[in-house]
C-alpha positions as CSV (number, residue, x, y, z in Angstrom):
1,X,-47.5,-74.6,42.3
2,X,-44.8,-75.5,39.5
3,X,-44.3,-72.8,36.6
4,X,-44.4,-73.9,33.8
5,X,-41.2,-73.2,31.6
6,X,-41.7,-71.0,28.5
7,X,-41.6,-72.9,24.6
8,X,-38.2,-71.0,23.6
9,X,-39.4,-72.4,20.1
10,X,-42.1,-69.6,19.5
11,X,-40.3,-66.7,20.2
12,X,-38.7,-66.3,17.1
13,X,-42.4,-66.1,15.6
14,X,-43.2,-63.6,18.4
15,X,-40.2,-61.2,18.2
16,X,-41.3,-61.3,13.8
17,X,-44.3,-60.5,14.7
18,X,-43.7,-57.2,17.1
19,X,-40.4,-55.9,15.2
20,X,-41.0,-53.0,12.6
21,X,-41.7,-53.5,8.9
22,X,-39.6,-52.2,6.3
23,X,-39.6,-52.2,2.7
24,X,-35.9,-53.5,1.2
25,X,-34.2,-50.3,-0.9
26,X,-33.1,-52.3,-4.1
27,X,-31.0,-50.7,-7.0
28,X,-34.0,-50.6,-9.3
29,X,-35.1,-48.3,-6.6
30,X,-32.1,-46.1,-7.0
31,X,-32.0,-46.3,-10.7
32,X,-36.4,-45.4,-10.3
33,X,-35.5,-42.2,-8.3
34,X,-32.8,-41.5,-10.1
35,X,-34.4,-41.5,-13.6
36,X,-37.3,-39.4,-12.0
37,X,-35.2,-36.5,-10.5
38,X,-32.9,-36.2,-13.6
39,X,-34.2,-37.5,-16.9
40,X,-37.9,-37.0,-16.1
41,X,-38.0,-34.1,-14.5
42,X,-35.4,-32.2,-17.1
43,X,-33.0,-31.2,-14.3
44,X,-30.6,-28.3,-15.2
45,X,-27.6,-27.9,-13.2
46,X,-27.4,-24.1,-14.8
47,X,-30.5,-23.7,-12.7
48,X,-30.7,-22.1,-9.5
49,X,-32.2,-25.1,-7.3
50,X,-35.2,-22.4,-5.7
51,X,-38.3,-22.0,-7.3
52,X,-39.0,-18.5,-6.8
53,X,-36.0,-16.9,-8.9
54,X,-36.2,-14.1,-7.4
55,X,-35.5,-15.4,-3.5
56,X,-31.3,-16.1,-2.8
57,X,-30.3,-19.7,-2.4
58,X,-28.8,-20.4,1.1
59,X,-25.9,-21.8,1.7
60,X,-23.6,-22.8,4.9
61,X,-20.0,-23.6,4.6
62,X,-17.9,-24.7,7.5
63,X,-14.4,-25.7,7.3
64,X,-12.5,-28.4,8.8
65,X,-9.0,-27.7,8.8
66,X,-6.3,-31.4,8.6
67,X,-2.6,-29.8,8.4
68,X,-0.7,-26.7,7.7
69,X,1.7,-28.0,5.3
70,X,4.1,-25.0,4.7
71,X,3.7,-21.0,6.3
72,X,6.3,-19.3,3.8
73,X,7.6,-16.1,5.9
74,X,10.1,-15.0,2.9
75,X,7.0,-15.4,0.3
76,X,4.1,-14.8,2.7
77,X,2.0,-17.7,2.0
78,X,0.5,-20.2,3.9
79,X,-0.8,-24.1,2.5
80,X,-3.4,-25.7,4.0
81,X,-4.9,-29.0,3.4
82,X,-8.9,-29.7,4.8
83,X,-12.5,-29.5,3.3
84,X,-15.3,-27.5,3.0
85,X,-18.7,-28.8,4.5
86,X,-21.2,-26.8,2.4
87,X,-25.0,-27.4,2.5
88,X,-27.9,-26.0,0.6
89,X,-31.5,-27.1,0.3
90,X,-32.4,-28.1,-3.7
91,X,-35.6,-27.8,-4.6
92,X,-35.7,-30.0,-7.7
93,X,-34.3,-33.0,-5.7
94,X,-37.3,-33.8,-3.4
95,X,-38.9,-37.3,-3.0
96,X,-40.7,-39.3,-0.9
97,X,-39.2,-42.1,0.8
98,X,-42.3,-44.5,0.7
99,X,-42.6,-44.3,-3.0
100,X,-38.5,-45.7,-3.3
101,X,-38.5,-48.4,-1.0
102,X,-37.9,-46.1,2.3
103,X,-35.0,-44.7,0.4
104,X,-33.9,-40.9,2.1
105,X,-30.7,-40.5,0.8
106,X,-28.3,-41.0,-2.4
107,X,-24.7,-40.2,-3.7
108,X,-24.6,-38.1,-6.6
109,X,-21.4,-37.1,-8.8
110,X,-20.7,-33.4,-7.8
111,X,-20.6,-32.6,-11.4
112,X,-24.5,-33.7,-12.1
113,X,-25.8,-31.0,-9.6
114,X,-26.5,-27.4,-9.2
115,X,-23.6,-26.3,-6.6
116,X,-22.2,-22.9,-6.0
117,X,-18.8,-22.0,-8.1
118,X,-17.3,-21.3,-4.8
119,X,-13.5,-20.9,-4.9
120,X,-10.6,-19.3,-3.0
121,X,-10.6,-15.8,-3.3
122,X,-6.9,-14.9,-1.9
123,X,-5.0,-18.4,-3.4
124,X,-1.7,-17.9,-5.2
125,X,-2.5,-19.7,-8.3
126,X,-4.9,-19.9,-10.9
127,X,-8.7,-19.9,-9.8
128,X,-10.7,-22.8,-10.1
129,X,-13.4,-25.0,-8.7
130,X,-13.8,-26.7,-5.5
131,X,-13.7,-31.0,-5.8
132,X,-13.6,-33.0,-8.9
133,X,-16.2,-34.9,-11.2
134,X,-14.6,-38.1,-8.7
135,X,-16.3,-36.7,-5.8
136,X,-20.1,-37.2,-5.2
137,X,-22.5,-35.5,-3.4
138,X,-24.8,-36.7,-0.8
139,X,-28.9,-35.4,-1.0
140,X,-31.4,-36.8,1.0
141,X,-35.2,-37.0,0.6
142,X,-35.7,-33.5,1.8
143,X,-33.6,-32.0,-1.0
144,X,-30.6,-30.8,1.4
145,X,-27.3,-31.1,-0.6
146,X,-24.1,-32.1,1.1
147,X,-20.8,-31.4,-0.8
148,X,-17.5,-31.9,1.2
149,X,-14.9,-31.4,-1.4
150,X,-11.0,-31.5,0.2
151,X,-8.5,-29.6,-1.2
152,X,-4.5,-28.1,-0.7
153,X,-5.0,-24.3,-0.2
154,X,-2.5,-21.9,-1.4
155,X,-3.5,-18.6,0.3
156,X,-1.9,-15.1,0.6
157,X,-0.8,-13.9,4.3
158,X,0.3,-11.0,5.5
159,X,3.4,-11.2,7.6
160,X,4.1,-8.9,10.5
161,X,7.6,-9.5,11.6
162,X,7.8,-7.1,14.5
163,X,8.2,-9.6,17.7
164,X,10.1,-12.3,15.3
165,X,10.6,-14.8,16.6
166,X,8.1,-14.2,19.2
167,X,5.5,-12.9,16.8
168,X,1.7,-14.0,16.2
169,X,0.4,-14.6,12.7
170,X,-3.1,-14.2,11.9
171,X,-4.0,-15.8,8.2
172,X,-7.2,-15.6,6.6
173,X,-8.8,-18.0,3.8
174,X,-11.3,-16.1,2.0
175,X,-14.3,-18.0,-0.2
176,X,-16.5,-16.2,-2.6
177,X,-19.1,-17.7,-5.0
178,X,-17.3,-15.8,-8.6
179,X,-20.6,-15.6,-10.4
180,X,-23.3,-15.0,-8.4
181,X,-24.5,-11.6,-6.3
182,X,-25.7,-11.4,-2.7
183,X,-29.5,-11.5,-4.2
184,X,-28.5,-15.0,-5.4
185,X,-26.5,-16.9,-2.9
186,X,-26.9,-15.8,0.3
187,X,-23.4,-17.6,1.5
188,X,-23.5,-18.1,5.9
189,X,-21.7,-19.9,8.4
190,X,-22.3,-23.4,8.8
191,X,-23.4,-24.9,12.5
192,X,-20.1,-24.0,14.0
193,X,-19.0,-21.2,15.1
194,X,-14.9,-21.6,14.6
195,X,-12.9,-23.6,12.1
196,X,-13.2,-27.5,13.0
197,X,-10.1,-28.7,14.4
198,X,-11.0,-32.5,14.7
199,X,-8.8,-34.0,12.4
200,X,-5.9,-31.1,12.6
201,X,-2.5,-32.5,12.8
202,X,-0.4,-30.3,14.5
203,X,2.6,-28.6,13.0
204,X,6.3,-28.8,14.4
205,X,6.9,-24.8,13.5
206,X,3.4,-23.4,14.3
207,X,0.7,-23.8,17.1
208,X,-2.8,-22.7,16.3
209,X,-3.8,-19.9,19.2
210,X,-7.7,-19.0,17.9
211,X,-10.3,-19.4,15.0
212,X,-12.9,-17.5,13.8
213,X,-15.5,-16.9,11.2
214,X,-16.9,-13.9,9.7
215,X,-19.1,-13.7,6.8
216,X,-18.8,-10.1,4.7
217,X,-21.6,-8.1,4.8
218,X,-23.2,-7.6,1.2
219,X,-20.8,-10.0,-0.6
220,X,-21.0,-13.4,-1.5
221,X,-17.8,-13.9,0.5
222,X,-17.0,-16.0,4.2
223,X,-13.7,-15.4,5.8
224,X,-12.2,-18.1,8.1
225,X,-9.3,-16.7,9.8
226,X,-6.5,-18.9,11.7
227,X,-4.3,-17.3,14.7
228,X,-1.1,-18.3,14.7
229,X,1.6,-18.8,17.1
230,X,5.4,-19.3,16.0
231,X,7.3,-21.7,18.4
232,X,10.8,-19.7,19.0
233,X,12.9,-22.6,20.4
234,X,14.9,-23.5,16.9
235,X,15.7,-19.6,16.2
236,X,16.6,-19.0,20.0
237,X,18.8,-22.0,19.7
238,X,20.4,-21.4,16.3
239,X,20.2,-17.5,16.4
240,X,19.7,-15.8,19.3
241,X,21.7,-17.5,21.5
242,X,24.8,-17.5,19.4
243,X,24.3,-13.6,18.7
244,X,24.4,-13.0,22.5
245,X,27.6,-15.0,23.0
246,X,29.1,-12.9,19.9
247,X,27.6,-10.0,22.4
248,X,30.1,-10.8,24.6
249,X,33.0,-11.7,22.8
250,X,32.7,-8.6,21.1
251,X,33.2,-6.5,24.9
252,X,35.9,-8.7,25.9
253,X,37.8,-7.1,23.0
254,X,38.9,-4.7,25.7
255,X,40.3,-7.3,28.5
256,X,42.9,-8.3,25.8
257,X,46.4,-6.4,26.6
258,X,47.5,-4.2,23.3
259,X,50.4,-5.7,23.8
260,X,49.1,-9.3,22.9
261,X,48.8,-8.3,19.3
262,X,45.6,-10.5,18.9
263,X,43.1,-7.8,20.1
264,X,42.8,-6.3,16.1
265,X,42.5,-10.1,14.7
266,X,40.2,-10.6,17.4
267,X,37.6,-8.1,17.0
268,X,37.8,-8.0,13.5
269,X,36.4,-11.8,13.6
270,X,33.5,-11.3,15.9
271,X,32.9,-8.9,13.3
272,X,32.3,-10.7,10.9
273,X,30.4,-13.2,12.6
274,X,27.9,-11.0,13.3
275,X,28.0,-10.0,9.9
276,X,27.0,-13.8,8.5
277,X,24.6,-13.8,12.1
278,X,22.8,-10.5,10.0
279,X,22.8,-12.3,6.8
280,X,21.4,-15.7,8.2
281,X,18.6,-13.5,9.7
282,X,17.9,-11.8,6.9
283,X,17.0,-15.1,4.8
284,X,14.2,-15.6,7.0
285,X,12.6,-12.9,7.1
286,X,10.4,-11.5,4.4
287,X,12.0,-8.6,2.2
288,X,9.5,-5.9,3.1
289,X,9.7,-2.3,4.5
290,X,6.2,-2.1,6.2
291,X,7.9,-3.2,9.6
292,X,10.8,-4.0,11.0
293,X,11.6,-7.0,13.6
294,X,13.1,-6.2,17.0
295,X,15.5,-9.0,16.6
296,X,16.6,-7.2,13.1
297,X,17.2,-3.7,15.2
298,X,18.9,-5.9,17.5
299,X,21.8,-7.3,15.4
300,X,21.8,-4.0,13.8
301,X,22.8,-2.2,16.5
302,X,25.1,-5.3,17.7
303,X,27.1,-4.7,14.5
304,X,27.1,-0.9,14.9
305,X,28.4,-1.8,18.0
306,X,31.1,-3.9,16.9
307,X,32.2,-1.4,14.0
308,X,32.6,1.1,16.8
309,X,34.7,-1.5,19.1
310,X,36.8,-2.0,16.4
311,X,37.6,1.2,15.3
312,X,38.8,1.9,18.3
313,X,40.7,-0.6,19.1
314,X,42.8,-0.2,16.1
315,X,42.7,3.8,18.0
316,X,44.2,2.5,21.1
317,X,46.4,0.2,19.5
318,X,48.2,3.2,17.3
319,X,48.1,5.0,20.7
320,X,49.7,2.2,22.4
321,X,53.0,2.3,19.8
322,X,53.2,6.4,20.8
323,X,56.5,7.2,22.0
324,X,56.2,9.6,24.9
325,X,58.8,11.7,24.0
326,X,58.1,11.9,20.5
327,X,54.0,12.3,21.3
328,X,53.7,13.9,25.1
329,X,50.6,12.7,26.7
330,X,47.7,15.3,27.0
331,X,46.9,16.3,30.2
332,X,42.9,15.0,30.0
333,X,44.3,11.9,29.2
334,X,46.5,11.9,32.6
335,X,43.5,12.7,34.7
336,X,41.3,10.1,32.9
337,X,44.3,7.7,33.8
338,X,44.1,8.9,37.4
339,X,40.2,8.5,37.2
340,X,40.2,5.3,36.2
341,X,42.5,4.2,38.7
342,X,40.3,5.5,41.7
343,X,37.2,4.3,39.9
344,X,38.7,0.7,40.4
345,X,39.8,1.3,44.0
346,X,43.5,0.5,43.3
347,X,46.0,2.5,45.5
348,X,48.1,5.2,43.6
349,X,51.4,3.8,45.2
350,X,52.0,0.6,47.2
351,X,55.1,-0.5,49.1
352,X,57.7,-3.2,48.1
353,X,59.6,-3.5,50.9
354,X,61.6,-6.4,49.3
355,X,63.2,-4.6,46.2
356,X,62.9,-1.1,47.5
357,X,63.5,1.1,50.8
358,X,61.0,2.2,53.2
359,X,61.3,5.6,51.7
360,X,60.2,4.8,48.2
361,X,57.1,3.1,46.8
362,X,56.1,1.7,43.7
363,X,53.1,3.2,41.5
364,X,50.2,0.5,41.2
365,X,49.1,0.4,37.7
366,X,52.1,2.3,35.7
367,X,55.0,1.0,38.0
368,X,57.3,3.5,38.3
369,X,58.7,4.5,42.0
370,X,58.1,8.1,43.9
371,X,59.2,9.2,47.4
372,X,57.1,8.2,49.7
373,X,56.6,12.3,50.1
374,X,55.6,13.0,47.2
375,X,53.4,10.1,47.1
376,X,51.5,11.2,50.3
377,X,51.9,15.4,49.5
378,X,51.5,14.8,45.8
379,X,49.4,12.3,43.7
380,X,47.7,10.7,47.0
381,X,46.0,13.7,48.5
382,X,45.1,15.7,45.2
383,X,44.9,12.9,43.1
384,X,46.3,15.3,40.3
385,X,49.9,13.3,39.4
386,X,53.2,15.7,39.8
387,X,54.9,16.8,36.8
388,X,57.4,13.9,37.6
389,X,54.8,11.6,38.2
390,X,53.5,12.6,34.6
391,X,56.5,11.7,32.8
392,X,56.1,8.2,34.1
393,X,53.0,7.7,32.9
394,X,53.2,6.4,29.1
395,X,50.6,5.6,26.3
396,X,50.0,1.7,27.1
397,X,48.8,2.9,30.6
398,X,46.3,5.6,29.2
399,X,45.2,2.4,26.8
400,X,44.9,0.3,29.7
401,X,42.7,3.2,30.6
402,X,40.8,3.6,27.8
403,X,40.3,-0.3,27.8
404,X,38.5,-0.4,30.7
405,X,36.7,2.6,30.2
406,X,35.2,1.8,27.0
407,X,34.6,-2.0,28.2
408,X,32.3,-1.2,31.1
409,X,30.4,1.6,28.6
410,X,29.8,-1.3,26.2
411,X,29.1,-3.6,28.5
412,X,26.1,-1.4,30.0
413,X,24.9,-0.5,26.4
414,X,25.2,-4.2,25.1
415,X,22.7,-5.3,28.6
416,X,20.1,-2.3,27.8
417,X,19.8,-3.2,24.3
418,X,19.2,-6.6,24.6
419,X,16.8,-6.1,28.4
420,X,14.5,-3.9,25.8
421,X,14.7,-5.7,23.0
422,X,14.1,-9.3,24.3
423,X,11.5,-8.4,27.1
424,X,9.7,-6.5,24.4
425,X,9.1,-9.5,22.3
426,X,8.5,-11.7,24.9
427,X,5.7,-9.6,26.4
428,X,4.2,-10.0,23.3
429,X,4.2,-13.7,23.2
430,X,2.8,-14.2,26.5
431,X,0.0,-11.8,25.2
């Protein structure tokens, strides 16, 4: 049996005659609700949009957060750009659909509506209302208001400079409806439960860790906080780094011989590197005396560290110019010598066969010759130098002494300070 092929020509008629019906939403059905919600109806926007006075208006704000524009450390304060998503159910702007050609919903100029004066509480200029008369709202037939009025926010935050540059900021943008009381406006969060980050653009200095919202307790206020995190490459790079190389410099103050007559100069200019280092710091870091930054102990005690080097290097260089018959050499100061000298595990005397006899040797570090006698009865077995031996000994080896003394106790200091201070801050940012 042969089917027979379907007339394609009444379809058209068939698919008009199952679709849906609709009634077309024409202006004059705009302009007809329009006319009966405002002019008809006497709408107020000083009104309270609930008709039992006496029962608080609800409304839900959620924020959606674009940029952070600028986090000022120096005059703790943080600019924000985004918008408010706030929603609240109006009474006198009801209407059914049917009666306006099927229309639910309409844009309404912010300004010809009841809205709460919500505003920032903790901004750094003057206060004053969300939006402008530009911006419209949207209301649908059910009388629900939406209002999403974008704005820069200038907003006061609280710096804790502790684990700078390593440290965590948390910031918090505080709205509060100015003229109304809890029994009025009941202000709660909107449907989500952080800040929105959809449409964040993230910032080159600052990375967002966590978001939160907490709406105060019998106020008319709702908190949105933002965790930040700082990202520490540019001041490791530009600061820290450089600080720690002046670390170094500043102990190898003691490897240069007195004799050079650069170790003053020297020390005197990693000096005052650390010194602009300090002041460099200091610029970027707010002027307060809650806390104090590790980094800021840090190059404090890096400078202490360096006034002490100097000092006494310009000590060991006056001792170095001492004649020894003019200025005898204490006795401490000849043991200290001797100390140092087994400390490095150098031989008191050695053995130049080339320039001297078998009978004599040469002293090590100060380089004058004993018998090999008294090197073996004398300074070798007691390690306590002979009266001779003494008078060989003069002030540029007790600064040679000094030198390497005071290098190895700097060098130890300079590690532990910056083991504690670094690993301190760090723990903190991995946190």
């Amino acid at each position: 049996m042969e089917l027979q092929k379907p007339n394609l020509m009444i379809l058209p008629f068939l698919m008009m005659m199952y679709m849906p019906q609709a009634n077309a939403q024409t202006s004059d059905d705009a302009k007809k609700l329009l006319d009966t919600l405002f002019s008809a109806s006497g709408y107020n926007t000083a009104v309270r949009p609930t008709y039992e006075q006496t029962k608080p208006t609800n409304v839900s704000i959620d924020f959606f957060l674009v940029s952070i524009i600028n986090f000022d450390s120096q005059k703790e304060t943080l600019t924000t750009s985004g918008y408010l998503y706030i929603s609240w159910t109006d009474y006198y702007l009801q209407w059914t659909p049917e009666t306006y050609g099927n229309l639910t919903y309409i844009f309404i100029p912010q300004d010809n509506v009841w809205k709460p004066d919500i505003s920032l509480l903790n901004g750094i200029s003057e206060v004053k209302g969300l939006g402008s008369n530009s911006l419209f709202v949207r209301v649908d037939n059910a009388g629900t208001v939406y209002w999403l009025p974008f704005g820069i926010f200038e907003s006061t935050c609280g710096i804790d400079i502790t684990y700078f540059p390593f440290d965590i900021q948390t910031c918090d943008l505080t709205f509060n409806a100015w003229s109304y009381f809890n029994e009025h406006v009941n202000v709660t969060k909107g449907m989500m439960r952080n800040i929105s980050l959809e449409m964040y653009k993230e910032n080159s200095e600052w990375s967002i860790v966590d978001t939160s919202v907490d709406r105060l307790q019998g106020e008319v206020q709702i908190v949105f906080s933002i965790k930040l995190k700082r990202k520490p490459l540019f001041f490791v790079l530009n600061v820290i780094v450089p600080v720690m190389l002046l670390s170094i410099l500043n102990i190898c103050i003691f490897i240069i011989p007195a004799k050079s007559g650069e170790k003053a100069s020297f020390s005197v200019t990693v000096f005052l590197a650390l010194a602009v280092f300090l002041t460099m710091v200091t610029t970027l870091l707010p002027q307060n005396s809650e806390n104090v930054s590790f980094i800021g102990i840090y190059l404090v005690i890096t400078v202490v560290f360096s006034t002490v080097i100097v000092t006494l290097t310009l000590f060991i260089l006056r001792l170095n110019f001492r004649d020894v018959d003019e200025d005898p050499i204490p006795s401490w100061l000849i043991k200290l010598h001797g100390i140092v000298i087994k400390i490095r595990c150098r031989r008191h005397t050695k053995v130049h066969p080339a320039t001297q006899s078998q009978d004599e040797v040469s002293n090590f570090d100060t380089g004058y010759t004993v018998s090999s006698a008294e090197a073996t009865s004398g300074f070798t077995e007691s390690n306590s130098p002979s009266q001779d031996e003494k008078s060989k000994i003069t002030w540029n080896h007790i600064c040679n002494a000094l030198d390497f003394i005071f290098f190895w106790i700097f060098l130890l200091a300079t590690g532990i300070t910056i083991v504690t201070v670094f690993s301190i801050c760090i723990e903190n940012a991995v946190q």
